[in-house]
N, C-alpha and C positions, 0 to 999 in steps of 0.2 A: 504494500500500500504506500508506504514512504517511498519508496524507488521509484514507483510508478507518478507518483507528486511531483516528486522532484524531478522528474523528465520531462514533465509539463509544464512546470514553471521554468525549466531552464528553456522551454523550449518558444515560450512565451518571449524570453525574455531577447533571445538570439533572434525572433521573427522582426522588431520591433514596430516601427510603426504600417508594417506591409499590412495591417489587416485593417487600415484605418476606414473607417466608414465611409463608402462608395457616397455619390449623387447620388444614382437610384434608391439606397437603401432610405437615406437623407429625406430624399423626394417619399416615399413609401413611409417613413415615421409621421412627415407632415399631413399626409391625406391623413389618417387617421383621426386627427384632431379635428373637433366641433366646432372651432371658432377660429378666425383668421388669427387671433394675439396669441392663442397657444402655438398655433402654426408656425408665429413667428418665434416662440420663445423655443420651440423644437429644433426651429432654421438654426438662430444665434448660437443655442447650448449644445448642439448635441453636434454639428460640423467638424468639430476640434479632437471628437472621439478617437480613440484607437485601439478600442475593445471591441474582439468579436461576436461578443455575448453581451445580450443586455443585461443581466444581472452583474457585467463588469462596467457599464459605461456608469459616469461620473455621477455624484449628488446630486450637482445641479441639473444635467439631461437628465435623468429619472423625476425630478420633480418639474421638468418642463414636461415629458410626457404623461406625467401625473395630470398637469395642467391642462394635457389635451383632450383628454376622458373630460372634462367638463362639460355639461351644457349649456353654459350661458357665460358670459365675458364676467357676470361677476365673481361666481363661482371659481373662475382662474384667477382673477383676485385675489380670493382667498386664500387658496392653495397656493398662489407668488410670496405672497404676505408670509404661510406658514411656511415657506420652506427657506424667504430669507434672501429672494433674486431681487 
């Protein structure tokens, strides 16, 4: 189990930014979102990624796509507010 870890993290570590997140993918997180502000808060935060897994992309891009599950512009408000963008 530790072997097998640690070939993965090294192996994370030697790819580096090769797995950074495509346009398309980019483009394909933003449709999802409800409202044009989270759309844009998806654009902003999550561009910069270079995790291939969403459970690895950043604080801030998880609470922008948090923000894009919202239905209404205020409701992403809230969720901006809570998470501190």
């Amino acid at each position: 189990m530790n072997k097998s870890l640690l070939i993965i993290i090294l192996s994370l570590i030697a790819t580096g930014s090769a797995h950074s997140l495509s346009e398309d993918k980019l483009i394909e997180l933003t449709s999802k979102a409800y409202t044009r502000a989270a759309a844009g808060l998806i654009y902003d935060y999550c561009s910069g990624e270079d995790a291939f897994l969403e459970i690895l992309y950043s604080k801030r891009c998880k609470c922008a796509i948090k923000a894009g599950k919202a239905k209404n512009r205020a409701a992403v408000g809230l969720i901006v507010d809570q998470c501190g963008l």
